[in-house]
PyMOL Python script that loads the backbone (N, CA, C, O; Angstrom):
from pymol import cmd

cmd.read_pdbstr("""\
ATOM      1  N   UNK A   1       3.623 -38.578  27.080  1.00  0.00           N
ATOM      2  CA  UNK A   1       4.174 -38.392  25.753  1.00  0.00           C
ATOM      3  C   UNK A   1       3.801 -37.000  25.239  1.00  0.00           C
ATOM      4  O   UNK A   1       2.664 -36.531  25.289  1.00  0.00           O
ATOM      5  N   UNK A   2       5.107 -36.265  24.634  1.00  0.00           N
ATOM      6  CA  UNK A   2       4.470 -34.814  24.360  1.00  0.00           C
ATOM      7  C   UNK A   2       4.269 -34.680  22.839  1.00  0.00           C
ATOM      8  O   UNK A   2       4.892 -35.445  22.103  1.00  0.00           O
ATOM      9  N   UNK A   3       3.273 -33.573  22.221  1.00  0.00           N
ATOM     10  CA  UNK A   3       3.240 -33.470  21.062  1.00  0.00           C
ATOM     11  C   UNK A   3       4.559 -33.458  20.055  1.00  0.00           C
ATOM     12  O   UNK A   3       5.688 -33.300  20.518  1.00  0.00           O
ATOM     13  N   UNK A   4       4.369 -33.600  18.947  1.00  0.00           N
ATOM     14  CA  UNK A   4       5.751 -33.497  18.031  1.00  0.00           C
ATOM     15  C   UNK A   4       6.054 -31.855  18.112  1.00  0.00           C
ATOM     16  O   UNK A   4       6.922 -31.292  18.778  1.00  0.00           O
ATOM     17  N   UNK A   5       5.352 -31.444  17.483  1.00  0.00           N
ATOM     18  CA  UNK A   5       4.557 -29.922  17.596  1.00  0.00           C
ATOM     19  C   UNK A   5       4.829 -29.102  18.747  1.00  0.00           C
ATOM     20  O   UNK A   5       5.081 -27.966  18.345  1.00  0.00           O
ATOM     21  N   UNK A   6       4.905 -29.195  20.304  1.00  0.00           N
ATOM     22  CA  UNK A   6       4.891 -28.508  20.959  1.00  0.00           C
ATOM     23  C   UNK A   6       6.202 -27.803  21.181  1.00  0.00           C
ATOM     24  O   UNK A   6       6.143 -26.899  22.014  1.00  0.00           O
ATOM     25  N   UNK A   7       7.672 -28.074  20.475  1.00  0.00           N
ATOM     26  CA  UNK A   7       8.660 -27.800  20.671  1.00  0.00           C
ATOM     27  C   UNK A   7       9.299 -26.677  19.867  1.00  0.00           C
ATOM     28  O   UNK A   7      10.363 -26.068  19.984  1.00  0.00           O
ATOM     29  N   UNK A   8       7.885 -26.586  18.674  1.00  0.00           N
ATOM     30  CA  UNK A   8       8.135 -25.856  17.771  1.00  0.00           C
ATOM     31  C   UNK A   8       8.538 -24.361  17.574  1.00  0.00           C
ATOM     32  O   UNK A   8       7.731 -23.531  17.990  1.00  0.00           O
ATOM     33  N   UNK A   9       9.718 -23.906  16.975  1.00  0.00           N
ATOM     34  CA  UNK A   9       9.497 -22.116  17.523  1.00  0.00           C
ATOM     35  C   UNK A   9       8.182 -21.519  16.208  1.00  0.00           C
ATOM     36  O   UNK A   9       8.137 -21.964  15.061  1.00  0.00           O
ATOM     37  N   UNK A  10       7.330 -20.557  16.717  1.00  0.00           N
ATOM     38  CA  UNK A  10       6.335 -20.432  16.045  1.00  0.00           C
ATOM     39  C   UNK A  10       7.065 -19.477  14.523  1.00  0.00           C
ATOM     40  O   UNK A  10       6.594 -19.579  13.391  1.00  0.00           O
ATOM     41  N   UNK A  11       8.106 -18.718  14.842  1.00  0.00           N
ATOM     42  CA  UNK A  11       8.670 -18.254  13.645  1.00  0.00           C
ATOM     43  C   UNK A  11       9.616 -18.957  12.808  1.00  0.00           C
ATOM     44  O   UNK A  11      10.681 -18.499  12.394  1.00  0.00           O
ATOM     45  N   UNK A  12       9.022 -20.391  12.542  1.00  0.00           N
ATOM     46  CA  UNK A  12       9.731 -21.247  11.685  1.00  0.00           C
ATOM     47  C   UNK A  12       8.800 -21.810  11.257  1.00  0.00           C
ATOM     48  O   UNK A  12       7.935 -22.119  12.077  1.00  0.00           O
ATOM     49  N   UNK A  13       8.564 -22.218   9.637  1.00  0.00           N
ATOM     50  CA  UNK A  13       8.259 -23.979   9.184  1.00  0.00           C
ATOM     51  C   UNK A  13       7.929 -24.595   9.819  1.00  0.00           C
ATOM     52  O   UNK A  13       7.865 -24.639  11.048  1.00  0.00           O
ATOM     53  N   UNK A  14       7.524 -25.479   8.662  1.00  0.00           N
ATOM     54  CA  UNK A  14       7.625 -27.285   9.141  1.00  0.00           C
ATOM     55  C   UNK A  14       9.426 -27.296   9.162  1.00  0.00           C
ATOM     56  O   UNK A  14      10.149 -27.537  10.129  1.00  0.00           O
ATOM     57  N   UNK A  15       9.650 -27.104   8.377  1.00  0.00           N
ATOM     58  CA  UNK A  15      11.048 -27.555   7.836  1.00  0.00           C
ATOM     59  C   UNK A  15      12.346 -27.118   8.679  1.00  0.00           C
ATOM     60  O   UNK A  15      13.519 -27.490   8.722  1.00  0.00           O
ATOM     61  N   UNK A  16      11.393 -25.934   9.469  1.00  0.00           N
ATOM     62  CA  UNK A  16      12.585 -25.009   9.888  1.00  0.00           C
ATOM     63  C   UNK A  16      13.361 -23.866   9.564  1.00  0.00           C
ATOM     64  O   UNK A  16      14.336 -23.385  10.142  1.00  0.00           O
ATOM     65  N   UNK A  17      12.617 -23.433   8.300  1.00  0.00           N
ATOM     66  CA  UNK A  17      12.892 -22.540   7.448  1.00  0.00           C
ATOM     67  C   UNK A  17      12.249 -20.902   8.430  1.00  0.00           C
ATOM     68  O   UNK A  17      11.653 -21.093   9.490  1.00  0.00           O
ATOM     69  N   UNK A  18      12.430 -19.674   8.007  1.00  0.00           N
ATOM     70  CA  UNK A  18      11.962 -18.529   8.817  1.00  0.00           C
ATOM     71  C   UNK A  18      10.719 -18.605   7.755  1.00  0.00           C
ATOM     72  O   UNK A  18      10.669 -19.082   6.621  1.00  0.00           O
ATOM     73  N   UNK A  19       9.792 -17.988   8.513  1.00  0.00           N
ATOM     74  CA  UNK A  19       8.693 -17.353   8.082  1.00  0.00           C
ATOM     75  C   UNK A  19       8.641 -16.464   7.576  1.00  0.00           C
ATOM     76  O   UNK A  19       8.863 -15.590   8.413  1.00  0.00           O
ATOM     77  N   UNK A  20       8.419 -15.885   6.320  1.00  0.00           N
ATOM     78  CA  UNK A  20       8.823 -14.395   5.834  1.00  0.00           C
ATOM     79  C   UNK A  20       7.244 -13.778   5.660  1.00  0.00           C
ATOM     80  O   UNK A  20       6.523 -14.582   5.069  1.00  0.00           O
ATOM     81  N   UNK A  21       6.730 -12.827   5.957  1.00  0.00           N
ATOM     82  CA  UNK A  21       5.819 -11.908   5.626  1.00  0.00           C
ATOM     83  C   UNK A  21       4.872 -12.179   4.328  1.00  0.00           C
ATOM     84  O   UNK A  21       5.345 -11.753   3.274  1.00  0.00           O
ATOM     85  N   UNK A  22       3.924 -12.661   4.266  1.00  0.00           N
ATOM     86  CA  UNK A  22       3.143 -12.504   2.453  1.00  0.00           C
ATOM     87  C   UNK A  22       3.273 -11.579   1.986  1.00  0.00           C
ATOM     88  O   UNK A  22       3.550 -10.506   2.522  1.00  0.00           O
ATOM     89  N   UNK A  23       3.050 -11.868   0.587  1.00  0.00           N
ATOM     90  CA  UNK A  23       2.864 -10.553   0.016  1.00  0.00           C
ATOM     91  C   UNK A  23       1.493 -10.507   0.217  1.00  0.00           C
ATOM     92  O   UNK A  23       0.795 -11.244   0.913  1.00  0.00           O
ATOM     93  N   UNK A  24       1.182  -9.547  -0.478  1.00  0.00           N
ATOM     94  CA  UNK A  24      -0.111  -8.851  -0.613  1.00  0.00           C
ATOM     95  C   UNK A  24      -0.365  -8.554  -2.622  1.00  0.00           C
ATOM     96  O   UNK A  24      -0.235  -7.601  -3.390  1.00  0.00           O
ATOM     97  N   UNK A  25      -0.778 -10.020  -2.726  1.00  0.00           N
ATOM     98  CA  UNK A  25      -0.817 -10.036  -4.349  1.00  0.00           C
ATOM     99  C   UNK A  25      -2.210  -9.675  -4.890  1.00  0.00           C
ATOM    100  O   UNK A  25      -2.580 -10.094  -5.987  1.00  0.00           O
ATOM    101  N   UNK A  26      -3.105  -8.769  -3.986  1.00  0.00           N
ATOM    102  CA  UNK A  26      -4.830  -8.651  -4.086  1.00  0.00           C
ATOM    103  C   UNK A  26      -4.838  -7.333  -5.487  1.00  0.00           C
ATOM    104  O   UNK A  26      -5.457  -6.365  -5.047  1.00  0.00           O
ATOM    105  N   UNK A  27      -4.585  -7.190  -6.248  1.00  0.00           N
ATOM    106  CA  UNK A  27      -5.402  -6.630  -7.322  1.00  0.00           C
ATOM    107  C   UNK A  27      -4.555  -5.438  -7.561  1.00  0.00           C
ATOM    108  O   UNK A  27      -3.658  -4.983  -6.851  1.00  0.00           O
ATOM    109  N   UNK A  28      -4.984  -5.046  -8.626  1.00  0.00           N
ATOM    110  CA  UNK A  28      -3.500  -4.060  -8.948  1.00  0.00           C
ATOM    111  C   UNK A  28      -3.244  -2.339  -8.386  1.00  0.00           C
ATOM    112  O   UNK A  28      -4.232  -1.604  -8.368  1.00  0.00           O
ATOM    113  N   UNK A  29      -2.244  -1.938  -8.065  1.00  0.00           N
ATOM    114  CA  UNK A  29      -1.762  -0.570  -7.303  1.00  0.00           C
ATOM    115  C   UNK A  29      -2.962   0.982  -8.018  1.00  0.00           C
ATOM    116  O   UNK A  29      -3.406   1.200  -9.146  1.00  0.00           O
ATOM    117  N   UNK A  30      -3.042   1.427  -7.236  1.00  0.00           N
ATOM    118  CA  UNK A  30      -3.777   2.976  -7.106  1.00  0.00           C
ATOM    119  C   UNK A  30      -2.973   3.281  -8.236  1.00  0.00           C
ATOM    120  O   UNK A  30      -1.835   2.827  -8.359  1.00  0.00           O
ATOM    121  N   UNK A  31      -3.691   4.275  -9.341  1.00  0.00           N
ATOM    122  CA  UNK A  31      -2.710   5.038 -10.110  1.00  0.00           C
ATOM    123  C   UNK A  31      -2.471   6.187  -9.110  1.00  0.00           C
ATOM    124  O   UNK A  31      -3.275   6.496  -8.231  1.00  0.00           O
ATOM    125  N   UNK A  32      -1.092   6.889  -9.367  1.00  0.00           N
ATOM    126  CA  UNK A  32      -0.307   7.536  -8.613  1.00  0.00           C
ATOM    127  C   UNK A  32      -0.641   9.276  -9.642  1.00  0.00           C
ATOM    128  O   UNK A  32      -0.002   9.784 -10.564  1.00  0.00           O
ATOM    129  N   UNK A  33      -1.874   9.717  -8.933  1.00  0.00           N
ATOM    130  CA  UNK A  33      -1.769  11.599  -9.608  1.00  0.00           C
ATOM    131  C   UNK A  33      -0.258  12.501  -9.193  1.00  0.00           C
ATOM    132  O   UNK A  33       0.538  12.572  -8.257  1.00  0.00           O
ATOM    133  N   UNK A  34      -0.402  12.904 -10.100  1.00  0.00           N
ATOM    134  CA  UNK A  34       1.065  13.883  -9.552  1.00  0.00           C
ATOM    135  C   UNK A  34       0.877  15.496 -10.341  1.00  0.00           C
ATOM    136  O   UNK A  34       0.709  15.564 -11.558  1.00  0.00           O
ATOM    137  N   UNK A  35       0.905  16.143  -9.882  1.00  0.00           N
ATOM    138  CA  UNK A  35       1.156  17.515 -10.168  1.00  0.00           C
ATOM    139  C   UNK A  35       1.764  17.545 -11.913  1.00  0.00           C
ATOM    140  O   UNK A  35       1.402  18.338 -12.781  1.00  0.00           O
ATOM    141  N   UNK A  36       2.630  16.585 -12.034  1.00  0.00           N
ATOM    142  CA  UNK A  36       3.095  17.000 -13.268  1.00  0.00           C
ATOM    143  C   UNK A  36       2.360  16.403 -14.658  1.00  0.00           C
ATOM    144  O   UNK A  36       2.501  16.924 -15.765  1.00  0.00           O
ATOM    145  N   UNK A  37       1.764  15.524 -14.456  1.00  0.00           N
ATOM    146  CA  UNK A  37       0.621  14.963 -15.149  1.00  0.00           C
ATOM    147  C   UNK A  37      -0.523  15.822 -15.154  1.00  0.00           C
ATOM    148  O   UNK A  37      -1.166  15.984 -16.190  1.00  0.00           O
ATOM    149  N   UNK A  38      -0.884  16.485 -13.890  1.00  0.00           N
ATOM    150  CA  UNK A  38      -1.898  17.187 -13.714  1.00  0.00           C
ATOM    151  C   UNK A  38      -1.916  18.700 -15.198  1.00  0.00           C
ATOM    152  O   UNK A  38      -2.871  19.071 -15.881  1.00  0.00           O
ATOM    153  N   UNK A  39      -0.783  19.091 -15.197  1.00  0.00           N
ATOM    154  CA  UNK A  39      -0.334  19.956 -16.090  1.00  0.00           C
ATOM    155  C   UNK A  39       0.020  19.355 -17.486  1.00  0.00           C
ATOM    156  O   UNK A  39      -0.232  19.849 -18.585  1.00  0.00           O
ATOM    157  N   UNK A  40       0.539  18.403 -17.260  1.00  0.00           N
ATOM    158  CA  UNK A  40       0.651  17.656 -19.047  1.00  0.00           C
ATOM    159  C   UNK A  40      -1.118  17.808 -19.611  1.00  0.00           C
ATOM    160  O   UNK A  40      -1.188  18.366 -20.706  1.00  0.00           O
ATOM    161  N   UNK A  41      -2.360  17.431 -19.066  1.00  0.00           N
ATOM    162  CA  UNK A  41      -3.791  16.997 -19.598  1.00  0.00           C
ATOM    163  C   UNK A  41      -4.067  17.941 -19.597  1.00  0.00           C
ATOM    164  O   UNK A  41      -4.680  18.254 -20.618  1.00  0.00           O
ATOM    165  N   UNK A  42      -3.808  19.414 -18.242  1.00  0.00           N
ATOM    166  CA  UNK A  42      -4.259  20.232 -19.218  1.00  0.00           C
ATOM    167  C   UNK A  42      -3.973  20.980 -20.096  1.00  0.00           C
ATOM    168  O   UNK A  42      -4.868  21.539 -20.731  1.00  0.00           O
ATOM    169  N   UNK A  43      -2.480  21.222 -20.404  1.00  0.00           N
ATOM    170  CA  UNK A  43      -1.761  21.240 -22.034  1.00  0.00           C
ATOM    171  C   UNK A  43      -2.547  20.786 -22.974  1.00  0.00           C
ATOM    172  O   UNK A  43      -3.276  21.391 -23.761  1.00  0.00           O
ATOM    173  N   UNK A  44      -2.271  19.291 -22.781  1.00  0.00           N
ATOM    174  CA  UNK A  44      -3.156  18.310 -24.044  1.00  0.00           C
ATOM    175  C   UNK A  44      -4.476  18.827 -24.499  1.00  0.00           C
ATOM    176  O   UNK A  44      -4.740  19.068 -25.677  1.00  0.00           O
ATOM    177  N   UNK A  45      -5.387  19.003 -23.374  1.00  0.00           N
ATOM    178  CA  UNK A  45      -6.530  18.804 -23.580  1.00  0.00           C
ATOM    179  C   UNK A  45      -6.751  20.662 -24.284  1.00  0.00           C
ATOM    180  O   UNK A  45      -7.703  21.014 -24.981  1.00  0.00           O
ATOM    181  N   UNK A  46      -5.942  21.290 -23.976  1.00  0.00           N
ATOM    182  CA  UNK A  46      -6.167  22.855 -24.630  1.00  0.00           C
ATOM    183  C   UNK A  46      -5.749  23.012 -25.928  1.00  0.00           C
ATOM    184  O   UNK A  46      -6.236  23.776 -26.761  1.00  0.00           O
ATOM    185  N   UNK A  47      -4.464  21.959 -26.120  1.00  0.00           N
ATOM    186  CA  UNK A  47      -4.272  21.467 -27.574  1.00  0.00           C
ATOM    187  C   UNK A  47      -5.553  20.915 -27.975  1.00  0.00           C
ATOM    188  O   UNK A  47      -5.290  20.683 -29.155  1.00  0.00           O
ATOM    189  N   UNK A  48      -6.478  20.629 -27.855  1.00  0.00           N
ATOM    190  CA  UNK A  48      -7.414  19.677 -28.401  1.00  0.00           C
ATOM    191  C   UNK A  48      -7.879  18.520 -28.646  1.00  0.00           C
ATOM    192  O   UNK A  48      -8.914  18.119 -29.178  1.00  0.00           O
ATOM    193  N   UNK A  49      -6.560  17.794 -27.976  1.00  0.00           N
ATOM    194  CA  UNK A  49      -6.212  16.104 -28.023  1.00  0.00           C
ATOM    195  C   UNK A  49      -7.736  15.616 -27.551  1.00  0.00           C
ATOM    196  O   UNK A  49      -8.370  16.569 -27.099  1.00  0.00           O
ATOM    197  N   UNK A  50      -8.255  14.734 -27.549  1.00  0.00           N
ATOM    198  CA  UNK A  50      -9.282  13.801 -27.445  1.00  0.00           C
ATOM    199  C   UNK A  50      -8.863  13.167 -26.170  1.00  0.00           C
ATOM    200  O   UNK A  50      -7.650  13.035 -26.006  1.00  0.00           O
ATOM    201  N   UNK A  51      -9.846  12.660 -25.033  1.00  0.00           N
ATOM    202  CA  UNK A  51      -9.665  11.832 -23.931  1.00  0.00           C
ATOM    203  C   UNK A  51      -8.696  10.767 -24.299  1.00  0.00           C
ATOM    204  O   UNK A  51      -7.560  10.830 -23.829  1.00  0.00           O
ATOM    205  N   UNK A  52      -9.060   9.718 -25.155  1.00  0.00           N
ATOM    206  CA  UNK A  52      -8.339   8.716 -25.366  1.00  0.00           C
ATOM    207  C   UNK A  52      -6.706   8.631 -25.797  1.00  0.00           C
ATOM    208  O   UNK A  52      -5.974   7.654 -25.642  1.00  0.00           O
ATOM    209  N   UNK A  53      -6.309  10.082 -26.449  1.00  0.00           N
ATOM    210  CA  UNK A  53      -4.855  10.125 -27.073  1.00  0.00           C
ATOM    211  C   UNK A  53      -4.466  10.453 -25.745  1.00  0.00           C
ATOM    212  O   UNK A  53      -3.573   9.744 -25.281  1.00  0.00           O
ATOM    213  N   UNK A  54      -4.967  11.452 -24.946  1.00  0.00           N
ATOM    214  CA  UNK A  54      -4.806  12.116 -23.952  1.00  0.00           C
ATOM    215  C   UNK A  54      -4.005  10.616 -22.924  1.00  0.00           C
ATOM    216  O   UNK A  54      -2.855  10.812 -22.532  1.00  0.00           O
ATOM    217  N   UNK A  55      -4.457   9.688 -22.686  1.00  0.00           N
ATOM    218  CA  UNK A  55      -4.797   8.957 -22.020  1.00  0.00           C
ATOM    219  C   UNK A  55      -3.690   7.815 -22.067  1.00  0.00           C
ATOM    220  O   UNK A  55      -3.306   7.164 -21.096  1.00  0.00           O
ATOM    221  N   UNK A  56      -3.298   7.708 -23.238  1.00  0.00           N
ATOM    222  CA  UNK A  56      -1.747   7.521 -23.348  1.00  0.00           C
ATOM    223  C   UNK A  56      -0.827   8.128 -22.973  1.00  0.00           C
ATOM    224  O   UNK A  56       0.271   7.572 -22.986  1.00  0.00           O
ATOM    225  N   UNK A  57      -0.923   9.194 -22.606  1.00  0.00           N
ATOM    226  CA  UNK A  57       0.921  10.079 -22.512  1.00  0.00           C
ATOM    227  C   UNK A  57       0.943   9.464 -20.899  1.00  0.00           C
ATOM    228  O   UNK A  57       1.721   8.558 -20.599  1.00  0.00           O
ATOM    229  N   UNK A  58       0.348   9.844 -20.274  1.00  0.00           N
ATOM    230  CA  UNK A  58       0.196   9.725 -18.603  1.00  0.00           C
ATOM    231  C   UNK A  58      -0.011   8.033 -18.393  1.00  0.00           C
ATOM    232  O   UNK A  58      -0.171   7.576 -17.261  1.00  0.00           O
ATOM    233  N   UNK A  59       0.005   7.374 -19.308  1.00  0.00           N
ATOM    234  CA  UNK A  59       0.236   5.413 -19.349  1.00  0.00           C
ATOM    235  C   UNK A  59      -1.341   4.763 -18.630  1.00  0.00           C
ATOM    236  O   UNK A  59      -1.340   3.842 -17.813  1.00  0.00           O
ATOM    237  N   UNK A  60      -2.553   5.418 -19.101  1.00  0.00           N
ATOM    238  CA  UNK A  60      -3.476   5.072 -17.714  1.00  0.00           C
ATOM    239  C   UNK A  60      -4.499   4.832 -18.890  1.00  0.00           C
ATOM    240  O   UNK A  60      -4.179   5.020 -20.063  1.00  0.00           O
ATOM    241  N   UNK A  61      -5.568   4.468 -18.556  1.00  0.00           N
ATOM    242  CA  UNK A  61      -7.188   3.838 -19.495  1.00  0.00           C
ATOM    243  C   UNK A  61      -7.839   5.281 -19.543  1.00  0.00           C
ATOM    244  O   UNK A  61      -7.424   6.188 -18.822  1.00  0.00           O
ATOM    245  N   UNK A  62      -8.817   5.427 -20.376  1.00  0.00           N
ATOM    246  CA  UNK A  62      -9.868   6.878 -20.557  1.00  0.00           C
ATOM    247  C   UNK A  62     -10.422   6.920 -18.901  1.00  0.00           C
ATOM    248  O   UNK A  62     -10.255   7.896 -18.171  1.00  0.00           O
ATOM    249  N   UNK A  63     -11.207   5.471 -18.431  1.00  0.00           N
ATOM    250  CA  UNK A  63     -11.293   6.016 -17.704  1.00  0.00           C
ATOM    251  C   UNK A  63     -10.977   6.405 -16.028  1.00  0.00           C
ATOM    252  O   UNK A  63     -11.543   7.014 -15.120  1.00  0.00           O
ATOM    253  N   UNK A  64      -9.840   5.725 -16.222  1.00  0.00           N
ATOM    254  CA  UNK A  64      -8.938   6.558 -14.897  1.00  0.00           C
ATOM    255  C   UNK A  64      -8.454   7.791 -15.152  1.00  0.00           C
ATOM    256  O   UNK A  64      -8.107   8.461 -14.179  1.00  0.00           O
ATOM    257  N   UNK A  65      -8.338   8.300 -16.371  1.00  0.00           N
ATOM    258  CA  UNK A  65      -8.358   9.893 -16.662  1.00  0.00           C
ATOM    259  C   UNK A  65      -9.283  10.475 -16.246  1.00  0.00           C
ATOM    260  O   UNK A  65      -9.087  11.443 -15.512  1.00  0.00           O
ATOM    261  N   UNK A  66     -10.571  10.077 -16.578  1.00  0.00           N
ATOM    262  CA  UNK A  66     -12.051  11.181 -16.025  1.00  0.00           C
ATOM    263  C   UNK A  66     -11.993  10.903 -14.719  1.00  0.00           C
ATOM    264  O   UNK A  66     -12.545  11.775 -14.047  1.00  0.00           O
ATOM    265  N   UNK A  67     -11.437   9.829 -13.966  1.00  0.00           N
ATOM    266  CA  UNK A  67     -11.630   9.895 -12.755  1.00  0.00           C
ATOM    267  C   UNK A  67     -10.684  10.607 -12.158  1.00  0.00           C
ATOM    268  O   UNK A  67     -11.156  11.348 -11.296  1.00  0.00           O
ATOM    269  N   UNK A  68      -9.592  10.669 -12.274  1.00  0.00           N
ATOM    270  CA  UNK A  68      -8.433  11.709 -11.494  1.00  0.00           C
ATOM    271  C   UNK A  68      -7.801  12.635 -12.176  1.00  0.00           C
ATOM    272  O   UNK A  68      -6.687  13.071 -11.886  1.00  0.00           O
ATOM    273  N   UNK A  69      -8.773  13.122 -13.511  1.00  0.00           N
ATOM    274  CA  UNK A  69      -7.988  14.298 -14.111  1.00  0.00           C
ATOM    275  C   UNK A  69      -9.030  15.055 -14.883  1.00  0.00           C
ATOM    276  O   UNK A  69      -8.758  15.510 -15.994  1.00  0.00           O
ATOM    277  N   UNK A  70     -10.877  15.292 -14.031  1.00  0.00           N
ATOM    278  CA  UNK A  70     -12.108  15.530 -14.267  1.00  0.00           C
ATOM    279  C   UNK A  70     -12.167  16.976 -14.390  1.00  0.00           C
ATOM    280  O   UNK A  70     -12.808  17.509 -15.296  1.00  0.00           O
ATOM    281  N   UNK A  71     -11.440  17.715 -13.402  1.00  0.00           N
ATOM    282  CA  UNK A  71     -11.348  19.083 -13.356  1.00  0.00           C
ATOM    283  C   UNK A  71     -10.583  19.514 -14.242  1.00  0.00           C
ATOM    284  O   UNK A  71     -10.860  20.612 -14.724  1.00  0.00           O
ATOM    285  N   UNK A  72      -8.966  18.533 -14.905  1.00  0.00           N
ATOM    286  CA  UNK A  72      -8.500  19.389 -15.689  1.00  0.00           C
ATOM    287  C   UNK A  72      -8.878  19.409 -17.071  1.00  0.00           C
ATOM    288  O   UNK A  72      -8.607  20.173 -17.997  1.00  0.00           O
ATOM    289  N   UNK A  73      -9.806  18.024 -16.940  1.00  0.00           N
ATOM    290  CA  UNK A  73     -10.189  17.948 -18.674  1.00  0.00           C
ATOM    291  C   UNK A  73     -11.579  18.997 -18.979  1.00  0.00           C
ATOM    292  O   UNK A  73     -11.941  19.474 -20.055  1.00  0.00           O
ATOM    293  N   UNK A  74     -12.099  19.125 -17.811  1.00  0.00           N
ATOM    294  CA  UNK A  74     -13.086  20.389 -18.525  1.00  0.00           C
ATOM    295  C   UNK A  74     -12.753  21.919 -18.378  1.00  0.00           C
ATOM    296  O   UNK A  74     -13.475  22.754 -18.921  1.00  0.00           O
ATOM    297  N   UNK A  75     -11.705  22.259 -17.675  1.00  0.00           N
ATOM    298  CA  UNK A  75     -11.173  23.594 -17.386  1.00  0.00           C
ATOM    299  C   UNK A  75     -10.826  24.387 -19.016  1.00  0.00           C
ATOM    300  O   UNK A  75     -10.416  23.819 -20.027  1.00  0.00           O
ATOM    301  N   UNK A  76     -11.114  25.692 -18.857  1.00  0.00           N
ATOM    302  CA  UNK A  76     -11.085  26.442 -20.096  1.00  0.00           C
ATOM    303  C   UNK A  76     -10.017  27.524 -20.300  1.00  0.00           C
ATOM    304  O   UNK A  76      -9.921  28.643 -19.795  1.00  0.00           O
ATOM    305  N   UNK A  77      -9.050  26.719 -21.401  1.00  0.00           N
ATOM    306  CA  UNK A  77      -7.587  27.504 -21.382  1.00  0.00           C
ATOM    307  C   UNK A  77      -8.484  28.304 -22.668  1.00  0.00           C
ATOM    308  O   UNK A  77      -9.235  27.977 -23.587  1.00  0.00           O
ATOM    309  N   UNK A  78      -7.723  29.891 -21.936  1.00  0.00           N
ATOM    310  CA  UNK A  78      -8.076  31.277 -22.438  1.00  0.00           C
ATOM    311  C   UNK A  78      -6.981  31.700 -22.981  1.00  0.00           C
ATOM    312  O   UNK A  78      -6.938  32.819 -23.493  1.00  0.00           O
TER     313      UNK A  78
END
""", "prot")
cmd.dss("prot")
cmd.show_as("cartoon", "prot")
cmd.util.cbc("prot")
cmd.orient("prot")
C-alpha cells in the first residue's frame, strides 16, 4: 500500500493549488538616501530650519536624518 502523499507534485498544495513564493513581511524597508534630498537638508539646514522641521520635507523621523544626513547637517554654508 503506497502513501497518499507520495504522488504528490512538490510544487503544489494540499489542494493542488501552485505554490507561490512568501513574502518577506519582516520589518519595515531601508530609507532610500538620494542625492536630491542630500541637497534639500543642506539648503534647509543653512536656512536655519531645526532637525525636526528639517525632517519632515524628506518624510523620515529626526533620527534617521542624523543617521543618513550627519555630514550634511553639520557642514558650513559660507
Amino acid at each position: 500500500m503506497k502513501p497518499e502523499n507520495s504522488t504528490a507534485d512538490p510544487e503544489t498544495d494540499l489542494f493542488g493549488n501552485p505554490l507561490l513564493p512568501m513574502k518577506d513581511p519582516r520589518g519595515r524597508k531601508a530609507y532610500a538616501k538620494s542625492k536630491a534630498n542630500q541637497k534639500l537638508v543642506v539648503d534647509l539646514r543653512g536656512g536655519g530650519m531645526t532637525h525636526g522641521k528639517i525632517a519632515i520635507v524628506p518624510g523620515c523621523d529626526e533620527k534617521t536624518l542624523r543617521k543618513y544626513y550627519s555630514r550634511e547637517l553639520h557642514c558650513q554654508v559660507v
